[in-house]
N, C-alpha and C positions, 0 to 999 in steps of 0.2 A: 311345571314349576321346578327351579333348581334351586336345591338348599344350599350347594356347598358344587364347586367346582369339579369337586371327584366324578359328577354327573355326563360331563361334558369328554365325549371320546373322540379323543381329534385325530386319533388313528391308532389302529389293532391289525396284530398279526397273528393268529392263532391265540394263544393266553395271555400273549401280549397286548398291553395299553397302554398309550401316553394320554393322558388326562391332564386336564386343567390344572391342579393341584402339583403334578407332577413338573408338568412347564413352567409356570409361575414361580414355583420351588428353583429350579434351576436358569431358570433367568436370572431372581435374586442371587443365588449362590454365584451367578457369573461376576452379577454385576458389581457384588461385595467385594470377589477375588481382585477385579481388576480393579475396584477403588480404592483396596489397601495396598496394591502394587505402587498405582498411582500418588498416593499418600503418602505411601513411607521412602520414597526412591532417594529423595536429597535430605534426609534428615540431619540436622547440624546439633554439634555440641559446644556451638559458643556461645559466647555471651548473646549475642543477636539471632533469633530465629524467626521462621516466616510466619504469616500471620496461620498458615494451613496447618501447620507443627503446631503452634501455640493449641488453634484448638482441638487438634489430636490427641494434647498431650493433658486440657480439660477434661476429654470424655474420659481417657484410662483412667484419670486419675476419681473422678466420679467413681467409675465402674469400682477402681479399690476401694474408695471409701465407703462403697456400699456393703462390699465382701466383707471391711474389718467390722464392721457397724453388725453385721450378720452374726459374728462371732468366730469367724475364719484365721486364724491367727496370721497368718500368712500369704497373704492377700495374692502375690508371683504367680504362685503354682496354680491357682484358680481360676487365675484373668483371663488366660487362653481359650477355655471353655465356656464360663461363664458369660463371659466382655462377647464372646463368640453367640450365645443363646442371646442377649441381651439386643445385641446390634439386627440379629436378625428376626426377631420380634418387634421392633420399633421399626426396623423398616416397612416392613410387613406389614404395620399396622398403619403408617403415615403413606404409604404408596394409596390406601382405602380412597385418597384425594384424587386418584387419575380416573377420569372417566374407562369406566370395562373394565378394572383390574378388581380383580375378585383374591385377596389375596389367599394364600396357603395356609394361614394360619386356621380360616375357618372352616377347615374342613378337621375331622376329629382322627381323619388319619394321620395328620400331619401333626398335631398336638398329641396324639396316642405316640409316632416318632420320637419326638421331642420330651416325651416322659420316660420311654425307653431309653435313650439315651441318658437322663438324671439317672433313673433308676441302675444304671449299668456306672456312673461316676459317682455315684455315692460309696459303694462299697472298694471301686476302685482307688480312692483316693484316701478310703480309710485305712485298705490294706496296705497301701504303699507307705505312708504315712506311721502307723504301727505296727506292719507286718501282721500276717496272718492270725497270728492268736493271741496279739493286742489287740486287734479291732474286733478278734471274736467276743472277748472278753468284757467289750462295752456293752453287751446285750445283755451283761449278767450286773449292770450295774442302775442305782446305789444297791442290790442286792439279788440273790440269785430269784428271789420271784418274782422277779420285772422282765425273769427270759421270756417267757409267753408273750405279753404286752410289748416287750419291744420289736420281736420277730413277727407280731400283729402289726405294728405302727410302720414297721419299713414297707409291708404287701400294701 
């Protein structure tokens, strides 16, 4: 019985493995590269645009209004990441329709991945954003005994 793709060893060299999880992962990542190559190659800035741009310019625009809606003031600086985890979890999860694709997201490496990565742009974008001991300084707020509790809430 295979729970999750990580299962499946589609070849090993010593400690090395490529698994299910691993290909499927990088299939998608191919196939995302070359559809926003594809995508964004003639983008136009006039009055008239094609119908492919139109709904290119639906999804960003979604994905911002979700950031500000979140509480993001700044919607720019987040979309690249974000719009990025977003596009690759919705595919991941609508491919589940092809017969034999076992996608990436459900295996808890790949979602363990994918938390690391929040976990690592969380504080990256607080420090950049307030610099080092502005951002430190939110852990000590509305008062310094909410440091414990909020250095709990971010592990």
């Amino acid at each position: 019985m295979n729970l999750s793709s990580d299962q499946q060893i589609l070849w090993q060299h010593g400690y090395v493995k490529l698994n299910g999880t691993i290909l499927t992962t990088w299939i998608m990542m191919t196939l995302m590269s070359i559809g926003a190559r594809l995508l964004t190659r003639r983008l136009a800035t006039a009055k008239t645009i094609s119908r492919r741009q139109a709904a290119l310019e639906i999804v960003v625009t979604g994905i911002e209004q979700q950031i500000k809606e979140a509480g993001l003031g700044e919607p720019e600086q987040f979309l690249p990441f974000i719009g990025t985890l977003f596009l690759f979890i919705a595919l991941a999860n609508l491919a589940t329709g092809i017969p034999g694709f076992a996608p990436p997201t459900g295996s808890l490496s790949t979602t363990a991945a994918l938390a690391l990565c929040v976990f690592i742009a969380v504080p990256f974008f607080g420090i950049r954003k307030q610099g080092l001991k502005g951002y430190l300084r939110t852990y000590m707020q509305p008062t310094f005994i909410m440091l414990p509790f909020n250095i709990i809430s971010e592990l």
